[in-house]
N, C-alpha and C positions, 0 to 999 in steps of 0.2 A: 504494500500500500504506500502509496505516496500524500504529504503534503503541501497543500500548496497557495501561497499566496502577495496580494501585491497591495499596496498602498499609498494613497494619494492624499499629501496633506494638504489641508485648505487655508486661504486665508483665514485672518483671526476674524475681519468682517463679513466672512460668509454666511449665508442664511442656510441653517443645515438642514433646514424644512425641506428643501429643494432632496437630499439625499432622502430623506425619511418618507416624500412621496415618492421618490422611485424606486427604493424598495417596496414600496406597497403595491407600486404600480406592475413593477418587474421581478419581483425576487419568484412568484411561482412559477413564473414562466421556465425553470430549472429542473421544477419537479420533474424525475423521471427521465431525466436527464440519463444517457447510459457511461456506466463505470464510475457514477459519481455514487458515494455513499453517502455525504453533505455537502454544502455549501453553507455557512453560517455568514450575512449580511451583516457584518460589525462596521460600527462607526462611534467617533468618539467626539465630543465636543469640548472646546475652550470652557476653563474653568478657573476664575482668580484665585479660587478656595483651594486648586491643587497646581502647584509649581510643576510646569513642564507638559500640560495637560495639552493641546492640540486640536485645530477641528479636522476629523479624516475620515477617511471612506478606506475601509481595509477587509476587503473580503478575502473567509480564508476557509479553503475546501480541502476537502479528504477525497481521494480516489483511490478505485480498488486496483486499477494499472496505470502506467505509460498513457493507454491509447485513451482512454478519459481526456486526458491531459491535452493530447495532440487534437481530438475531436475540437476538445472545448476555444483551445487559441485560434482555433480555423473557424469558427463558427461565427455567424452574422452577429450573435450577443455582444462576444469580445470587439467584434469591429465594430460596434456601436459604442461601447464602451473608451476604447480609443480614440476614436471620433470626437466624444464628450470633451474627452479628459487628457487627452496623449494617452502613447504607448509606453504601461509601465513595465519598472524592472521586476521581474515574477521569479521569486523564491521559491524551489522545491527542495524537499524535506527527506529523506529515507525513512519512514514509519517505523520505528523498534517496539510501542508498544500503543491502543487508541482501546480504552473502554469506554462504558456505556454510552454508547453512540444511539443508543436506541431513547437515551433521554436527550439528548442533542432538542430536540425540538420545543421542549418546556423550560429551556433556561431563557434568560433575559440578560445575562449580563456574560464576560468572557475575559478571561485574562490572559494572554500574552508575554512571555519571556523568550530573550536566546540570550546565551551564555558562549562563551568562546569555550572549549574545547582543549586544552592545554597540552604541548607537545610532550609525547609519554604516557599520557595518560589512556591507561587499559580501557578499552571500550567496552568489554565483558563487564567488566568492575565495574564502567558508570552506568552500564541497561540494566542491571539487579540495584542499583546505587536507586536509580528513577524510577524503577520497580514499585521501589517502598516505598518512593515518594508519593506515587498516586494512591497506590492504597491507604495513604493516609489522609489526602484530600480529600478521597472520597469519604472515610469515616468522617472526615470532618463536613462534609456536605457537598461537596462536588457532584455536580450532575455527571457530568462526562472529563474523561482526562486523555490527552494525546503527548507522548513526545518524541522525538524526530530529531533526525540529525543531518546534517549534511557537509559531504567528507570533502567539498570542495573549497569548503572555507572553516571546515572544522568548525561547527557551528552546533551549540545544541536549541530544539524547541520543547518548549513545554508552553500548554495552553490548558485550561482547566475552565469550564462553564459551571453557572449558579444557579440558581434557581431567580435569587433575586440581590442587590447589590448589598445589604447588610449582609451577607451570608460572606460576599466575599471582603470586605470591609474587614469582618473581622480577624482575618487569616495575617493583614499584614502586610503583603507580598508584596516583593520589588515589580517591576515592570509596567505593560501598556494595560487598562483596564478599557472595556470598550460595551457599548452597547450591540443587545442584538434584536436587529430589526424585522429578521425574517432567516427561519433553516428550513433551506430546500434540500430534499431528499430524493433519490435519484430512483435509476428502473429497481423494482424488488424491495425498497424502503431501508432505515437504516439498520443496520446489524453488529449486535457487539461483539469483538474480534479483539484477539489478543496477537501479536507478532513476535517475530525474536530477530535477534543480531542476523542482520543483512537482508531482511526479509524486506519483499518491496511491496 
């Protein structure tokens, strides 16, 4: 499985009502979409109350191959999407481990991390290391948790979806927190899958 995705920051003046009806207007247009397990519709808004906060448009999918991928960047959507907004820089992920993706569709909120990857450092060691990570999220309330890596910049991902933003509020956590405005689920709907070291 792979993941993958790209984002577009906005001015501070933007009116982000503009992303919030196209997500209304477009985000199902995905559903059933083939090789996609998700698409989650995140976007985050300017906030004085949080230092470094952003207004953006960051959508970010999980796919079950390659050819999802290759469909999707050829497809009329993405050139509309282009069109909009330019052609962004798009991240993909190596999937090591994605649960409860079958809650995917009931969270409202999403957090976002990468971490660099340190040269030496056992990649055995750190997919059991993030292992535990998630199973603790989830005790702690996490709807769904993914993390990813990608050996081209030594990159690690971890993302984790809420139920609702107190839930994640209280966790603490470094990185981008984001609204979700809409999860579109692909052909066969979503399924929870566990992966291992190298598995795509």
């Amino acid at each position: 499985m792979l993941a993958m995705q790209y984002r577009f920051v906005l001015p501070a003046d933007y009116d982000m009502a503009i992303i919030r009806q196209r997500i209304r207007e477009r985000g199902h247009l995905l559903d059933g979409f083939p090789h996609l397990e998700w698409k989650a519709y995140l976007w985050s808004e300017q906030d004085v109350r949080q230092p470094g906060s952003v207004n953006a448009y960051a959508p970010l999918y999980l796919w079950r191959d390659n050819e999802g991928i290759n469909r999707f960047l050829s497809s009329p959507g993405f050139k509309a999407l282009c069109a909009d907004f330019g052609r962004p820089h798009v991240d993909v992920w190596q999937v090591w481990d994605s649960i409860g993706s079958n809650a995917m569709p009931t969270a409202s909120v999403c957090h976002c991390q990468t971490q660099a990857i340190l040269p030496g450092q056992p990649l055995d060691a750190l997919l059991q290391q993030e292992q535990e990570r998630a199973s603790r999220l989830q005790q702690q309330g996490a709807l769904s948790v993914l993390t990813a890596y990608d050996p081209g910049q030594w990159q690690l991902l971890r993302v984790s979806a809420w139920r609702c933003e107190q839930d994640f509020w209280q966790q603490e956590m470094d990185g981008t927190c984001y609204r979700i405005g809409y999860v579109a689920t692909g052909a066969g709907g979503a399924m929870q899958t566990r992966g291992g070291l190298g598995g795509a």
